[in-house]
C-alpha positions as CSV (number, residue, x, y, z in Angstrom):
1,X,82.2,82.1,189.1
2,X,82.1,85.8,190.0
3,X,84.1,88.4,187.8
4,X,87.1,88.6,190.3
5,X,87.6,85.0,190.9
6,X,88.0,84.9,187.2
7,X,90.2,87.6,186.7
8,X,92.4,85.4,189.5
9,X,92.4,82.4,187.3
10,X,93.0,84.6,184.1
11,X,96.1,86.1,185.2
12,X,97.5,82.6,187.0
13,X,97.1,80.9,183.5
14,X,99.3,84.2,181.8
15,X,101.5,83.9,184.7
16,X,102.2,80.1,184.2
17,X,103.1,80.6,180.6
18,X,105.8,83.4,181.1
19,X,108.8,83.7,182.5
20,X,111.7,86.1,182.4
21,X,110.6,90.0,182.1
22,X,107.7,89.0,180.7
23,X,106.5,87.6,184.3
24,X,107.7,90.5,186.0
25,X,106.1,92.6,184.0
26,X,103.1,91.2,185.0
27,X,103.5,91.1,189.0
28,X,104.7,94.4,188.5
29,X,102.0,96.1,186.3
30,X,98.6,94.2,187.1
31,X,97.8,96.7,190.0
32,X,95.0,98.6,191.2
33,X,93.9,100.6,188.0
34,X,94.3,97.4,185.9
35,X,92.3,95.1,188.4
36,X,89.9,97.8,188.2
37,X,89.1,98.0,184.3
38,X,89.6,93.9,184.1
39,X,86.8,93.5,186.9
40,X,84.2,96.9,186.3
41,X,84.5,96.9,182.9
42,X,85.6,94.5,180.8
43,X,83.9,91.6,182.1
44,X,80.8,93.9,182.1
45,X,81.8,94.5,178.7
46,X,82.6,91.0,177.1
47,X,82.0,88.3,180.2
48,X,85.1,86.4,179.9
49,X,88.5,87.5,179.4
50,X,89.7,84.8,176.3
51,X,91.7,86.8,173.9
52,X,92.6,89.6,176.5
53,X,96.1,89.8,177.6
54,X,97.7,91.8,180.6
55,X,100.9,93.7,180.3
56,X,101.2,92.7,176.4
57,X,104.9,92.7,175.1
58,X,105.7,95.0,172.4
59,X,108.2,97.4,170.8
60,X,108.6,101.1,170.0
61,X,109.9,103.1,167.5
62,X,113.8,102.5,168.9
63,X,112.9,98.7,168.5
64,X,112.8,99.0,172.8
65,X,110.6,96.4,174.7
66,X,107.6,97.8,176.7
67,X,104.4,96.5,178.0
68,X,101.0,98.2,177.2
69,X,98.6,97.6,179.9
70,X,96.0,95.2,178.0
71,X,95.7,94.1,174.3
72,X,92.5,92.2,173.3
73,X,93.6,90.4,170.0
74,X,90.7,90.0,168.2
75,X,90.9,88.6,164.5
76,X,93.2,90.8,162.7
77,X,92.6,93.3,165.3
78,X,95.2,94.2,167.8
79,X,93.3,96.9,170.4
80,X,95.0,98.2,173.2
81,X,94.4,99.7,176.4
82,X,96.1,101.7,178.8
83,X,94.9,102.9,181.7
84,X,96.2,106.5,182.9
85,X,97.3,107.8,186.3
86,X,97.9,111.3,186.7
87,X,100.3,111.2,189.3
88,X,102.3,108.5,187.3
89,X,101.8,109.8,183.9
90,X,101.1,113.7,184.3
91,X,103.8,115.0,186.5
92,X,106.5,113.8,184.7
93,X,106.9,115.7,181.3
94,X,109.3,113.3,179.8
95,X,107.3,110.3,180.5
96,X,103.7,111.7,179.3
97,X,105.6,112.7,175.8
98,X,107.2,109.1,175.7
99,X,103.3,107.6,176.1
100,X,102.1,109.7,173.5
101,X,104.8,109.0,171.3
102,X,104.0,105.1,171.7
103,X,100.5,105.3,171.7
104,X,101.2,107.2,168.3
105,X,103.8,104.8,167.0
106,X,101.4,101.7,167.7
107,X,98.6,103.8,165.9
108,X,100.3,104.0,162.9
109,X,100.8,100.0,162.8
110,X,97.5,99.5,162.7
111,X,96.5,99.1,166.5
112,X,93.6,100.8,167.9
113,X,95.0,102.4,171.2
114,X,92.4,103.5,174.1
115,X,93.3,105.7,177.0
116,X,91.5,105.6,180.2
117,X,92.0,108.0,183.1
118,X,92.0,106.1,185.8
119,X,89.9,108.9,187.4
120,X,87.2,108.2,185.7
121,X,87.3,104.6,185.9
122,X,87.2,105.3,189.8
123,X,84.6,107.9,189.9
124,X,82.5,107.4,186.5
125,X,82.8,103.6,184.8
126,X,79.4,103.5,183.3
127,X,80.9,106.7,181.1
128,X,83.5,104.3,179.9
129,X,81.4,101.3,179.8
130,X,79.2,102.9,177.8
131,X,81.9,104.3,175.1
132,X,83.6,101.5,175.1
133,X,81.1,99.2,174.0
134,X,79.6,101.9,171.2
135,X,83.3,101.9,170.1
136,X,84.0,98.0,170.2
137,X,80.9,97.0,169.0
138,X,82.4,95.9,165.5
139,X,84.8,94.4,167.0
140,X,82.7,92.4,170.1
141,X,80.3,91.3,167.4
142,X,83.0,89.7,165.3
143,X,84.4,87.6,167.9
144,X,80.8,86.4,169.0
145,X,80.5,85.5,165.5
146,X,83.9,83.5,165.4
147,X,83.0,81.8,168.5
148,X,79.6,80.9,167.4
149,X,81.0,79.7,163.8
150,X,83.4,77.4,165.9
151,X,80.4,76.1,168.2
152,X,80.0,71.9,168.1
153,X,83.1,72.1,166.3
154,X,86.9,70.8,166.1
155,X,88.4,73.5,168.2
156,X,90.4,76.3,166.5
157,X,93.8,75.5,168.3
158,X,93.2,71.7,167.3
159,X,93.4,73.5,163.3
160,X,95.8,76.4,164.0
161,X,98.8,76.8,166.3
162,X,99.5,80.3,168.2
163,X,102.6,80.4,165.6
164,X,100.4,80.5,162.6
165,X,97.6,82.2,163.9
166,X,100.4,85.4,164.6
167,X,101.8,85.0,161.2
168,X,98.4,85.1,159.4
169,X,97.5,88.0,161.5
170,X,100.8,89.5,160.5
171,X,100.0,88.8,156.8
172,X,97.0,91.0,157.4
173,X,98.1,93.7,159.0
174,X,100.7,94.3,155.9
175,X,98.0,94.3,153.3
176,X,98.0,90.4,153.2
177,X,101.5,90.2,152.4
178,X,103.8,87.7,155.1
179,X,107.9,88.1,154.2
180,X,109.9,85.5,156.6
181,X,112.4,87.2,157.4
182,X,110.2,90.3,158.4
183,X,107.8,88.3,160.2
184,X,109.9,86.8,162.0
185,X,111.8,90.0,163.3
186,X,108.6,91.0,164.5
187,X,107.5,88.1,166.2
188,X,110.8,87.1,167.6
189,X,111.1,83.9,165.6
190,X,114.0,82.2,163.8
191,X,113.2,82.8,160.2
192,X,113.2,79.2,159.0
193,X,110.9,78.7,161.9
194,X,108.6,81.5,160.1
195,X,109.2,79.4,156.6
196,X,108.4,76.2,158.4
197,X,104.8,77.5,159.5
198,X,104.1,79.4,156.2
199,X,104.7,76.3,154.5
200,X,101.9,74.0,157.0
201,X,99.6,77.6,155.9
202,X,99.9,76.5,152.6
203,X,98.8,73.3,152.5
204,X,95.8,74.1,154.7
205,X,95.0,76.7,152.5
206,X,95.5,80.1,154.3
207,X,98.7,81.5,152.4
208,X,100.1,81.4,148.9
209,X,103.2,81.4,148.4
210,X,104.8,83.8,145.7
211,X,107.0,82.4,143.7
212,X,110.0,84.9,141.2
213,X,112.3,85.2,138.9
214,X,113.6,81.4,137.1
215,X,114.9,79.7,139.9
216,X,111.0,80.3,141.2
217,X,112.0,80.7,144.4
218,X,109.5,81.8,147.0
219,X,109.9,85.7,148.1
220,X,106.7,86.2,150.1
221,X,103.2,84.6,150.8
222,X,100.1,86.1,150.5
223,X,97.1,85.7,152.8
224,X,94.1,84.0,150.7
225,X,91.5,83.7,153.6
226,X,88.7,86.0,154.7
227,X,89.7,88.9,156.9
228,X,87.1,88.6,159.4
229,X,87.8,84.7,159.5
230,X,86.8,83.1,162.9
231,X,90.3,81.3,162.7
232,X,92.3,84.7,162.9
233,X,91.1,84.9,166.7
């Protein structure tokens, strides 16, 4: 199937899944630029688009909702891309300081945040091809490792939900440590729902759960598995 047919099929199966803002978001913000980088780039890049979603949800430094053009979760690894218009993003001075200030803010909780003139990706995609895969190539080889690990195998969603998968992910992003009620602020879950999972982490032997004072009542978990773990993707 070519690269564009897939792409097609890629964003039908995110749009069947949302609903709300979240959807629009998606008709709204999949356009030209983003069709462009999906279809000259990325699949050039990675050949499939598993693990690579459009007009990802996530919050700023106000706790606002906004959506970054792509994130590729990868592992532990959150990676984002966003792919820059002058006329959209230039011209207005409020607007470029806002970007920066997000693309900052998402920096300093651990994403890795790309920007991409859409310019360039026009008039010279081999430049960004080439970068891009000198800069991902860490990262690309980690995820052909965890699918290779997980070849002939039970598949990873058949071991791990989404849910837990997120909060073990979490857990590494905050130097292995997963609070509930923290976790679940960030991932828009009810907390018990959060206690619920970390307690099906437990017994398949993913998190640990801390345990204080004499009552011995559990204050955090703590993530116990490898950080490059083909079940963190």
């Amino acid at each position: 199937m070519s690269a564009a047919a897939e792409q097609e099929k890629w964003i039908e199966e995110h749009m069947k899944r949302r609903k709300g803002e979240r959807l629009d978001a998606l008709r709204r913000g999949h356009g030209f630029g983003n069709r462009l980088f999906a279809e000259k780039i990325w699949w050039a890049l990675v050949g499939h688009f598993n693990g690579l979603h459009p007009e990802y949800e996530v919050k700023d430094w106000r706790g606002r909702s906004y959506f970054v053009d792509f994130m590729w979760i990868v592992g532990a690894w959150r990676i984002v891309f966003e792919i820059m218009d002058f006329g959209s993003h230039g011209t207005d001075r409020s607007k470029y300081r806002s970007d920066l200030n997000r693309g900052l803010y998402l920096q300093s909780h651990d994403c890795i945040v790309f920007y991409i003139s859409l310019d360039e990706l026009k008039e010279n995609p081999d430049f960004i091809l080439a970068a891009l895969r000198n800069a991902l190539a860490p990262y690309l080889l980690a995820e052909r490792g965890a699918a290779m690990s997980t070849k002939g195998t039970e598949s990873k969603e058949n071991r791990f939900s989404r849910i837990e998968k997120e909060l073990m992910r979490s857990a590494v992003r905050r130097n292995r440590i997963l609070r509930p009620s923290e976790a679940a602020k960030e991932l828009g879950l009810h907390t018990m729902t959060v206690i619920k999972h970390c307690r099906m982490l437990v017994d398949k032997g993913k998190l640990r759960a801390v345990e204080r004072g004499a009552s011995r009542r559990v204050t955090f978990y703590e993530y116990i598995g490898a950080l490059q773990s083909p079940d963190l993707v």
